[in-house]
C-alpha positions in Angstrom: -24.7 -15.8 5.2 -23.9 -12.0 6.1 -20.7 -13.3 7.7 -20.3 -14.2 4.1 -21.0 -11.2 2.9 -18.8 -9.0 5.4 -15.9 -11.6 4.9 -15.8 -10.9 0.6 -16.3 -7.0 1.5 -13.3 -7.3 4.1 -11.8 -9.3 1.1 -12.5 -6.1 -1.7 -11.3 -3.5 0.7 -8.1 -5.2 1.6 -7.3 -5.6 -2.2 -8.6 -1.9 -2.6 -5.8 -1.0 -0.2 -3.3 -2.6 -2.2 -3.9 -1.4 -5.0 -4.5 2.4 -3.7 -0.7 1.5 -2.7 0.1 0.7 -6.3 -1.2 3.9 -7.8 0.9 5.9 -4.8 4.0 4.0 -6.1 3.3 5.1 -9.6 2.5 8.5 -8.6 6.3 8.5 -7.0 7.7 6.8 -10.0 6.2 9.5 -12.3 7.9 12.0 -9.5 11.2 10.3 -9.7 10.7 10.6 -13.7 10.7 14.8 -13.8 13.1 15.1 -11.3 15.1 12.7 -13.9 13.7 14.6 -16.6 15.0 17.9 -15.0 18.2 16.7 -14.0 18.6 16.0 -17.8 17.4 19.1 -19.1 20.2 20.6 -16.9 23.0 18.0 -18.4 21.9 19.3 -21.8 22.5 22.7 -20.4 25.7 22.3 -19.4 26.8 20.5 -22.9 26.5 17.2 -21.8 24.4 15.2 -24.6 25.2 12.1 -23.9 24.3 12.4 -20.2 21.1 14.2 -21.3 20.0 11.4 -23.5 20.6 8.7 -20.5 18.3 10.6 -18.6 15.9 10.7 -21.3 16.3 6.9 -21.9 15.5 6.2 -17.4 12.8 8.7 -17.8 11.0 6.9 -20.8 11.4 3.5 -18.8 10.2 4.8 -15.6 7.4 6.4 -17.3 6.7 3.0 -18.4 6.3 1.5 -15.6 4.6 3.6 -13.5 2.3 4.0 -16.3 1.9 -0.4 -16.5 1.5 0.0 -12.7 -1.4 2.5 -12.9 -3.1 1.0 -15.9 -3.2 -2.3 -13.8 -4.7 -0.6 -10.6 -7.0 1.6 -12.9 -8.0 -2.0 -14.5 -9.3 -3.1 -11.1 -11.0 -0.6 -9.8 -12.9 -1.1 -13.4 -14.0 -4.4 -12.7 -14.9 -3.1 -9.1 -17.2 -0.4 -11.0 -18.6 -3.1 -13.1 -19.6 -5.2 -10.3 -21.1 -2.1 -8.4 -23.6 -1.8 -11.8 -24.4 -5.3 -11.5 -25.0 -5.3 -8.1 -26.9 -2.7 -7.9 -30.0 -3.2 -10.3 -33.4 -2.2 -9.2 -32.0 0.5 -7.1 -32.6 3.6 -9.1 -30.2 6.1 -6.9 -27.6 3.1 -6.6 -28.2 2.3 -10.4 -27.2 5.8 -11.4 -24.1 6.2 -8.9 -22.8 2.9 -10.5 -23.4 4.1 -14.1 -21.7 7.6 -13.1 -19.1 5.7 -11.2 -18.5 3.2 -13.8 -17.6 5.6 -16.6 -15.8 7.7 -14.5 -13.5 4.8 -14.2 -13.8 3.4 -17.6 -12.8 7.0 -18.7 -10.0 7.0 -15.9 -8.7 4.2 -17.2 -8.7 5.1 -21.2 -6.7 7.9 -19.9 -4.2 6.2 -19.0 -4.0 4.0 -21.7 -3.4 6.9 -24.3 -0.7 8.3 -22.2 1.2 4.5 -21.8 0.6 3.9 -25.5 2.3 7.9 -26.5 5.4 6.4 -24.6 7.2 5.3 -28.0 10.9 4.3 -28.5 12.7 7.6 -29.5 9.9 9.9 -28.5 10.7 12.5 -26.5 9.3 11.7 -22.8 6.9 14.9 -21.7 
């Protein structure tokens, strides 16, 4: 039984680790995005428009999906959060960490959200 136990923990952190990984490759595609975004702004300085507005466009889309990438690692670590708060009733110390931990990632999360969703055609990607 806690060979069980150690083998789904084993199991959580391995996925953990992936998806750590994920949020490191959107943190490098948001990277890639201002150093896009940047390379624009100097286009635009130089007179080139329609060079400036290409970089706007591979900003916007990169933007996207490092933000679809996050939002999905964000959504997992969620679930992990919820599972902590289930498994941990009748532990008041655990029962609080969970709670704390649990809108920390909820909140997280929603962050995230709000920025994907401000990504609009047209809009000006920030």
């Amino acid at each position: 039984m806690e060979e069980d136990i150690l083998a789904g923990e084993a199991r959580t952190l391995n996925d953990s680790l992936g998806y750590i990984l994920a949020v490191i490759g959107s943190v490098l595609l948001s990277f890639g995005a201002t150093a896009l975004q940047r390379d624009g702004v100097c286009l635009a300085l130089a007179g080139d428009s329609a060079g400036a507005r290409a970089a706007q466009d591979r900003v916007r889309r990169l933007r996207l999906l490092a933000g679809a990438i996050l939002i999905g690692a964000l959504g997992y670590f969620l679930c992990l959060a919820l599972r902590a708060a289930e498994e941990s009733a009748g532990t008041p110390e655990a029962e609080a960490s969970a709670r704390a931990n649990l809108w920390a990632s909820f909140l997280v999360l929603l962050a995230a959200l709000i920025r994907f969703l401000d990504l609009k055609p047209g809009q000006r990607a920030a």
